[in-house]
C-alpha positions in Angstrom: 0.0 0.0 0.0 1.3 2.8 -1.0 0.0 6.0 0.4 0.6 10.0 -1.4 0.4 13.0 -0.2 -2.1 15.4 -2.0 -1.0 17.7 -4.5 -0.4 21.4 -3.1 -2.9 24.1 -3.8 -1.6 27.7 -5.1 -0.7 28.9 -2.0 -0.4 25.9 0.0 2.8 26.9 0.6 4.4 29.8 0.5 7.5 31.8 0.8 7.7 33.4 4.0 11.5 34.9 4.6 14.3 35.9 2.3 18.1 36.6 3.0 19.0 38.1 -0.4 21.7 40.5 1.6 23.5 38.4 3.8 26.7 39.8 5.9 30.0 38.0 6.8 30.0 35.3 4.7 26.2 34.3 5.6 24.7 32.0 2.7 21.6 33.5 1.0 18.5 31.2 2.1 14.5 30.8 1.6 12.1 30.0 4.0 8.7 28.3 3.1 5.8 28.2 5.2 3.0 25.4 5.2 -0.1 27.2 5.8 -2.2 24.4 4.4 -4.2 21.7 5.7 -2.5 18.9 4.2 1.4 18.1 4.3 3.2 18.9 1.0 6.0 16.6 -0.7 8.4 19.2 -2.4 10.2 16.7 -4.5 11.4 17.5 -7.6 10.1 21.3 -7.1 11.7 23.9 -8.5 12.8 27.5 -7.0 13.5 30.4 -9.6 14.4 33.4 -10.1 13.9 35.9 -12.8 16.8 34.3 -15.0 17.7 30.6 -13.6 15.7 28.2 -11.6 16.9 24.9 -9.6 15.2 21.7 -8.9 14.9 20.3 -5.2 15.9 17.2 -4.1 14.4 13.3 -5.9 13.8 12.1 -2.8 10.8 13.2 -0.6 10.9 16.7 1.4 7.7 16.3 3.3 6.5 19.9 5.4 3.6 19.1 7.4 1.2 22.0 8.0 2.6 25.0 10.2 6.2 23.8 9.8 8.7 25.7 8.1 11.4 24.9 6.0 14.8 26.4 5.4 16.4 26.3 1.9 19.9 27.4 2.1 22.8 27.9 -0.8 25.5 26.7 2.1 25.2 24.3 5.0 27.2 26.9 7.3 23.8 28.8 7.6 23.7 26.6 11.0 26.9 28.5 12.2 24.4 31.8 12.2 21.5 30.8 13.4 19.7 28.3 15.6 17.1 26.7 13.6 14.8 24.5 15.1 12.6 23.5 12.1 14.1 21.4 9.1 16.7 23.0 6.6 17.7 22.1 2.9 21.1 22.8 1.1 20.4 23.6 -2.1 22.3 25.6 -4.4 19.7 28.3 -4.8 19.6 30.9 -8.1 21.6 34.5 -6.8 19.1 36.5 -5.3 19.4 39.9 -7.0 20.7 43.1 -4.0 18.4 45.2 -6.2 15.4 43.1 -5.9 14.1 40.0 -8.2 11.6 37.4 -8.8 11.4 34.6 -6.9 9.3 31.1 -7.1 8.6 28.4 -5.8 6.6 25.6 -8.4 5.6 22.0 -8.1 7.0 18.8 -10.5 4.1 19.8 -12.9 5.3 23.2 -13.2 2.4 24.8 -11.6 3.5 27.8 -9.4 2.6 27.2 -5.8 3.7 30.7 -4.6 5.7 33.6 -6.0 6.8 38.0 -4.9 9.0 40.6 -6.6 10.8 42.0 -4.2 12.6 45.3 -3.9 16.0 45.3 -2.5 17.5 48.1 -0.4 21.2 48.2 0.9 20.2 49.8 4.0 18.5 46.3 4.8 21.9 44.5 4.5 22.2 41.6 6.9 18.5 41.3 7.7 16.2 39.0 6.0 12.7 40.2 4.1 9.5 38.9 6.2 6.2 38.4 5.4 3.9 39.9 7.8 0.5 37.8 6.9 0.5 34.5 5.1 -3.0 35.1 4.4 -1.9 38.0 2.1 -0.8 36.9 -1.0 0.4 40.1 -2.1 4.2 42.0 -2.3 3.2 45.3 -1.8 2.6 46.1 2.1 3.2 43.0 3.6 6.4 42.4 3.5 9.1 44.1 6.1 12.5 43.9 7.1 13.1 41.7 10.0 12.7 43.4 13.5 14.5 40.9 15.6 17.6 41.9 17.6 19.2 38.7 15.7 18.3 40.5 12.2 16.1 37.1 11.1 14.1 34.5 12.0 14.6 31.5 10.3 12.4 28.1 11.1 10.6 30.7 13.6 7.6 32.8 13.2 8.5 36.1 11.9 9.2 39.1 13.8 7.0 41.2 12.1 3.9 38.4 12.0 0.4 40.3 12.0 -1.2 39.5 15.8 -4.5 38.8 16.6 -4.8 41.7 18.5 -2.6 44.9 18.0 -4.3 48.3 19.1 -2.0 51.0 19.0 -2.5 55.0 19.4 -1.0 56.9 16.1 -1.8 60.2 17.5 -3.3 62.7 20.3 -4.2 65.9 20.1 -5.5 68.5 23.0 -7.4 71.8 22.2 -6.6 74.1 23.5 -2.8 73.0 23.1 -2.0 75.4 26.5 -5.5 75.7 28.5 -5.8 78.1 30.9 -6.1 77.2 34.6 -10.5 76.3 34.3 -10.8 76.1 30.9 -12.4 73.3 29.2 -10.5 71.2 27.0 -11.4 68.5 24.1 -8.9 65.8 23.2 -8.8 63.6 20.4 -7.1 60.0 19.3 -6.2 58.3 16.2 -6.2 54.4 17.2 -5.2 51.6 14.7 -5.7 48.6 14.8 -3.1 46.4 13.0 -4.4 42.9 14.0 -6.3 40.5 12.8 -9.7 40.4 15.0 -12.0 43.2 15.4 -11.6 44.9 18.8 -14.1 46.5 21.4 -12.5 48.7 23.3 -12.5 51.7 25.4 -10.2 55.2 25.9 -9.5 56.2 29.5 -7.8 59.5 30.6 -6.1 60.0 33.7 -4.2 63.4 35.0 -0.7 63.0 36.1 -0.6 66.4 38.4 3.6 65.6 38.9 4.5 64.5 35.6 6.2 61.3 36.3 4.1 59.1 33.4 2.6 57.6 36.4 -1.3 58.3 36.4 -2.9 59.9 39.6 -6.6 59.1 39.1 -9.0 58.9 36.2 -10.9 61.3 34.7 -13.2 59.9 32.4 -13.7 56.8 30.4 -15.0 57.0 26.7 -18.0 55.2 25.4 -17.1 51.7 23.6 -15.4 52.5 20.3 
């Protein structure tokens, strides 16, 4: 009995992390991401770029669903990182400093998952992340890495969209300089940057000695 794995939809898999400006010596690598429900067999796939493409291994590279894998030009990517999911040495096509095309196809030739990325130099040394694997778009969801280590590979990405993520992009008080009395109106600009919808509510406390600590509240705000 001989038992297959099912072919990969578009988007199945997908590329979630790119080193195409590695520092010291630091092999250019891939990461793919299994956001499917079924595990995919990458044999015999192919990974191009916009002039040359290479085949993967003849023998089965299985990534189960949520598991990442690693494709790396050099074996010594292990002497920069500690990867805890699987990695592949393969030698991949040059990814272009300038920005290129890159994708990722099954043994039919049907393109599982593909960007065109822009390259910057000011980015040197940190990898390209994808911020939500339900977004199969380039533009806006893809960021340099935020991590203190500069990349994330076989680990969810630093810059992965959160379930919940309020933040406050600005607040404004008018009068800017009230007068001892005087009535004041404030507003906020809050965005929210995750993936659920939020109920929330604003509070606003006085901090009489100006030590970022609040004294007591003033007011809460109706649900927004």
């Amino acid at each position: 009995l001989i038992i297959k794995n099912k072919p990969a939809n578009e988007h199945d898999v997908v590329i979630n992390e790119i080193m195409y400006l590695p520092l010291n010596d630091e092999p250019e690598w891939i990461e793919l991401y299994n956001r499917g429900e079924n595990p995919a067999d990458l044999r015999k796939w192919k990974i191009s770029d916009a002039s040359s493409s290479v085949s993967l291994k003849d023998s089965s590279i299985v990534i189960n669903p949520g598991e990442y894998l690693v494709i790396a030009s050099d074996p010594q990517i292990v002497n920069f990182y500690q990867i805890p999911g699987k990695i592949l040495t393969v030698k991949l096509p040059s990814l272009n400093n300038s920005g290129d095309k890159i994708a990722i196809s099954d043994s039919t030739g049907k393109i599982i998952d593909s960007l065109t990325y822009k390259g910057a130099s000011a980015n040197a040394g940190k990898s390209h992340e994808r911020i939500d694997t339900e977004n199969f778009l380039y533009e806006g969801n893809w960021l340099p890495c935020r991590s203190k280590i500069r990349a994330t590979p076989g680990m969810k990405n630093s810059v992965t969209k959160k379930e919940f993520d309020l933040s406050v992009k600005s607040f404004n008080i008018f009068p800017k300089y009230p007068a001892a009395g005087q009535s004041i109106s404030f507003s906020a600009e809050i965005i929210n940057s995750g993936k659920n919808e939020i109920k929330a509510s604003c509070s606003l406390f006085s901090d009489a000695d100006l030590d970022s600590v609040a004294d007591k509240q003033i007011s809460v705000s109706e649900e927004i």
